[in-house]
C-alpha positions in Angstrom: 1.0 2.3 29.8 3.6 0.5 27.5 1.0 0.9 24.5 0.6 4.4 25.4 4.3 4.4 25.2 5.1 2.3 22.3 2.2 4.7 20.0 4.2 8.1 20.6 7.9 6.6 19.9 7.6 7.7 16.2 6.1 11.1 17.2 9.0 11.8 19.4 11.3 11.1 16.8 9.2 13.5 14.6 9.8 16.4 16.7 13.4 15.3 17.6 14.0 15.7 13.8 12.5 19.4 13.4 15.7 21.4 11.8 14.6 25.0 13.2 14.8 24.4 17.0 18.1 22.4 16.5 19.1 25.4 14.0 18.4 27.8 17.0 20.0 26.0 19.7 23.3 25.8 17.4 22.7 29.8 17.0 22.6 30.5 20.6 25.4 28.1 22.1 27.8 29.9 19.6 26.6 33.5 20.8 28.0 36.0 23.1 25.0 35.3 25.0 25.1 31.4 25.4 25.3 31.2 29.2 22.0 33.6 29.7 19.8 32.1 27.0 20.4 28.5 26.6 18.2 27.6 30.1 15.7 29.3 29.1 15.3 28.1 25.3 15.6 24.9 26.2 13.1 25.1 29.4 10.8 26.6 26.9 11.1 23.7 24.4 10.8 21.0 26.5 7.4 22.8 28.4 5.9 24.1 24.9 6.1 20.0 23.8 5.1 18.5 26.8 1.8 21.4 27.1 1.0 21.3 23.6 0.3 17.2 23.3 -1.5 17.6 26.6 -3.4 19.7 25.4 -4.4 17.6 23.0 -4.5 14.4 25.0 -7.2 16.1 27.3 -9.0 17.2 24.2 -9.1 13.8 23.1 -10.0 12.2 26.8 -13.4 14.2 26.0 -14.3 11.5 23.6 -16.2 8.3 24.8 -13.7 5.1 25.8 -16.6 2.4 25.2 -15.6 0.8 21.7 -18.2 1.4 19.3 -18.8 1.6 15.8 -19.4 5.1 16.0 -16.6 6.2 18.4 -13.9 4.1 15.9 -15.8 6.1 12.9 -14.5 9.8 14.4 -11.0 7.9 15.4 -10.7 6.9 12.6 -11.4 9.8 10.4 -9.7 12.0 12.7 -6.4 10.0 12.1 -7.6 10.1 8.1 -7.5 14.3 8.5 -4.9 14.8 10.5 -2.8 12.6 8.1 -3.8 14.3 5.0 -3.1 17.5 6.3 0.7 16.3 7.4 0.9 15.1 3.9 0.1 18.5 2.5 2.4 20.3 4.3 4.7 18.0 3.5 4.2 19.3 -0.1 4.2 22.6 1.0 7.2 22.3 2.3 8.3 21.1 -0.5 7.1 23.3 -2.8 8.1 26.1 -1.5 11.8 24.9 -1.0 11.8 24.2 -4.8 11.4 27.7 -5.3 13.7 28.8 -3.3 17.9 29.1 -3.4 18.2 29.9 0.5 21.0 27.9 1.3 22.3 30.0 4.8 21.0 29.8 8.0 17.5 32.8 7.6 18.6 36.1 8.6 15.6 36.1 11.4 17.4 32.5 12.9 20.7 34.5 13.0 18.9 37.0 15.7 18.1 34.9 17.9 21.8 34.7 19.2 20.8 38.6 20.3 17.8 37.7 22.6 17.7 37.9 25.7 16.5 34.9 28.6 12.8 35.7 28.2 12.5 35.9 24.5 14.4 33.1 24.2 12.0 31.1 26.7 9.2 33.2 24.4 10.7 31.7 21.0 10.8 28.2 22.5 7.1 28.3 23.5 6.1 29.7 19.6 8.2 27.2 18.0 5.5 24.8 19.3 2.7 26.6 17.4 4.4 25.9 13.9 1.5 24.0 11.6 4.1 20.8 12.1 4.4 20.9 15.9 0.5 21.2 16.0 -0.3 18.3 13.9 2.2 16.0 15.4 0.7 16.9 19.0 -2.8 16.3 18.1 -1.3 13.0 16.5 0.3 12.6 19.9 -3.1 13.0 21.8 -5.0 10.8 19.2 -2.5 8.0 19.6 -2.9 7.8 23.3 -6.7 8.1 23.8 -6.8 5.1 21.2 -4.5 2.9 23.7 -7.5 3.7 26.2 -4.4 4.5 28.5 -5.5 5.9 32.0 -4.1 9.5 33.1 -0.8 8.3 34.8 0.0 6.2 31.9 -1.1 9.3 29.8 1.5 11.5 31.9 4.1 8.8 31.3 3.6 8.6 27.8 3.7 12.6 26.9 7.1 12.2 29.5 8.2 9.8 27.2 7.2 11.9 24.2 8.7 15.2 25.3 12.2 13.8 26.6 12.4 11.8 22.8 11.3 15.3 21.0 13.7 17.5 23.0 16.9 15.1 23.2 18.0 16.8 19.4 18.2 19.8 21.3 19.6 18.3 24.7 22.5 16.7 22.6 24.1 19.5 21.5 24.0 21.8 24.9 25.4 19.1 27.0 28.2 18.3 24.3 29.2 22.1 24.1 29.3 22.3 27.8 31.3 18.8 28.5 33.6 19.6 25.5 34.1 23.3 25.2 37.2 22.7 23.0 35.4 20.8 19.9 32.2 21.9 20.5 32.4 25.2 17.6 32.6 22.9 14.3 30.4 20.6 15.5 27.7 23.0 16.1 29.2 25.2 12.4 29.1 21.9 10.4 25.4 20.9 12.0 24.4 24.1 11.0 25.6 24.6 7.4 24.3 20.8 7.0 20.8 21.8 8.5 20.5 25.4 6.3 21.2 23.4 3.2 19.0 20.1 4.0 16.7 21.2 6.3 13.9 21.3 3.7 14.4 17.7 2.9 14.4 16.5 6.6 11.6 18.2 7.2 9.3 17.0 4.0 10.8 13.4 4.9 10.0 13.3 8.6 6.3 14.8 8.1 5.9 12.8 4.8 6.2 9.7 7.0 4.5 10.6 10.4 1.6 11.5 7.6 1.5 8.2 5.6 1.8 6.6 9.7 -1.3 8.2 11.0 -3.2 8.1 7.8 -2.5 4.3 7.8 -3.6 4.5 11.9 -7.1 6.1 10.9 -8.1 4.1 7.7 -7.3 0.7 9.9 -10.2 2.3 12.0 -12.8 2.3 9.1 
């Protein structure tokens, strides 16, 4: 279990580090319609995280658990792909912020302070289907089928995982509802700081989980 728990630390912090949902959450708790859609956003985020690795993890339980040379041959280049493919989106990422002079929160982040419960539980959910959220969840699943980890260390782990990946969001609701009085710039200031560096976060954070799982599946070869 503690291996199980000790390979999806750095995958937590991955997610925990994802500027959009923390960008949203800041949107929301300064709206009109903070007390009806922060629940639900945040029920939404913590279940689309937790689902999606599962997913993944039981995708991954379908391979055999005998060590073999053949069953650390598709680890391995499984962990090879998925790390290439964080690297390039890295560079996508990249790339595309190069290009562009948005330095403002996007106009489609500053409607979500207009939905209502369900959308916002909706918007949650979808945020876990970015390219990023996928890759780091199959990394996620890949991690703990290598620690051979059994299904209730499996559920312990993807706990783990979820309440590491969610806590950036966590941290700002409960300091805007224990300290009401200073919680406004906090959440302005994170959100100017996040429209103007979130590009940067983001290419650093997948950059490394990349160069970590690529590492993970060429040890395998």
């Amino acid at each position: 279990m503690l291996d199980a728990i000790g390979a999806v630390l750095p995958f937590g912090l991955a997610v925990a580090l994802s500027s959009i949902p923390i960008m949203a959450t800041t949107v929301i708790l300064l709206s009109p319609n903070r007390d009806r859609t922060t629940v639900p956003f945040v029920a939404g985020w913590l279940i689309g995280i937790f689902l999606m690795a599962l997913a993944f993890t039981a995708g991954f339980s379908a391979l055999p658990r005998e060590t073999n040379p053949a069953r650390e041959t598709v680890l391995g280049w499984t962990g090879v792909l998925l790390g290439v493919a964080l690297l390039v989106l890295a560079g996508y990422v990249w790339r595309r912020a190069s290009r562009s002079r948005q330095r403002s929160t996007p106009k489609w982040l500053e409607a979500v302070g207009r939905l209502g419960p369900v959308a916002a539980f909706g918007l949650a959910l979808g945020l876990n289907v970015r390219p990023k959220a996928v890759l780091i969840s199959a990394a996620v699943g890949l991690a703990i089928h290598t620690t051979d980890a059994d299904i209730s260390g499996a559920l312990v782990a993807l706990a783990v995982y979820t309440a590491i990946g969610a806590s950036a969001v966590l941290a700002p609701v409960v300091f805007t509802y224990t300290s009401p009085d200073r919680s406004e710039r906090m959440l302005l200031s994170t959100r100017a700081w996040l429209a103007a560096n979130s590009a940067v976060v983001t290419v650093t954070v997948v950059a490394m989980t990349g160069v970590l799982v690529l590492g993970n599946g060429l040890g395998r070869l």
